[in-house]
C-alpha positions in Angstrom: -53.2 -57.8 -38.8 -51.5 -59.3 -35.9 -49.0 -61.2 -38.5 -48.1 -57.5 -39.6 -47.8 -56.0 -36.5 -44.9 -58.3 -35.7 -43.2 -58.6 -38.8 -43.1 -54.4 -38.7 -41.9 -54.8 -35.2 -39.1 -57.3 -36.1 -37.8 -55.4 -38.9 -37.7 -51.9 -36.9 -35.9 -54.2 -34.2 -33.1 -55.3 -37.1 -32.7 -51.9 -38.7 -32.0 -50.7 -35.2 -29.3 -53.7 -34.6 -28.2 -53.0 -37.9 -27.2 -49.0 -37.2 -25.7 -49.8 -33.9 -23.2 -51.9 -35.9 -22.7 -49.5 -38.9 -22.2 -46.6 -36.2 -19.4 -49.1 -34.0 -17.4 -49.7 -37.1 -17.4 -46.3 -38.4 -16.1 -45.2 -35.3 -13.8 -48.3 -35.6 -12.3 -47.2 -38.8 -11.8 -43.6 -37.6 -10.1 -44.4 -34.5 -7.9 -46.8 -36.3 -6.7 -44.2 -38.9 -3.1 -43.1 -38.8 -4.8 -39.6 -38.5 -6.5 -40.2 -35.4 -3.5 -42.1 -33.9 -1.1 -39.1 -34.5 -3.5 -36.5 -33.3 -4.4 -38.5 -30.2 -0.5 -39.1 -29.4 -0.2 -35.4 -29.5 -2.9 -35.0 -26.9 -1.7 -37.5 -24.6 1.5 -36.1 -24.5 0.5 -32.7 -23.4 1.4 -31.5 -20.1 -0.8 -30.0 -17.5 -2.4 -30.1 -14.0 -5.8 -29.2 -14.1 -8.5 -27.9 -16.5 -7.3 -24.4 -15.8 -3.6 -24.7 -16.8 -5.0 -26.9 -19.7 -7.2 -24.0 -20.7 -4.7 -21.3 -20.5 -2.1 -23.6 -22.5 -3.8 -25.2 -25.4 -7.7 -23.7 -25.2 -9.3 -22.7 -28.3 -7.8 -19.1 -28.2 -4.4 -20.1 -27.6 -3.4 -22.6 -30.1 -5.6 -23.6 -33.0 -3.8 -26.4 -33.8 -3.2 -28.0 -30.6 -7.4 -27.6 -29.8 -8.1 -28.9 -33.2 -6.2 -32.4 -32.4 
């Protein structure tokens, strides 16, 4: 009983280990996509001061495109 106890508790232990890594590289591949990488320059090179003027400029009901990068 003890034998399976430990062996169960191993294998949750890998499967864990083993969604951790599957979850990094996803993300990996998305953020390396040329998708990602154009959307994210288009971000960065908005201009604003705080979370106010960022709101009135490119919030959700002021430009649909610019809050969907």
């Amino acid at each position: 009983m003890i034998i399976a106890l430990v062996y169960y508790t191993l294998t949750i232990r890998n499967q864990n280990r083993a969604r951790q890594a599957q979850l990094m590289m996803s993300l990996y591949e998305a953020y390396r996509s040329p998708e990602f990488r154009k959307n994210w320059g288009e971000v960065m090179d908005q201009e604003y001061t705080d979370f106010d003027d960022y709101w009135g400029k490119y919030g959700s009901q002021v430009t649909r495109e610019a809050w969907s990068n």
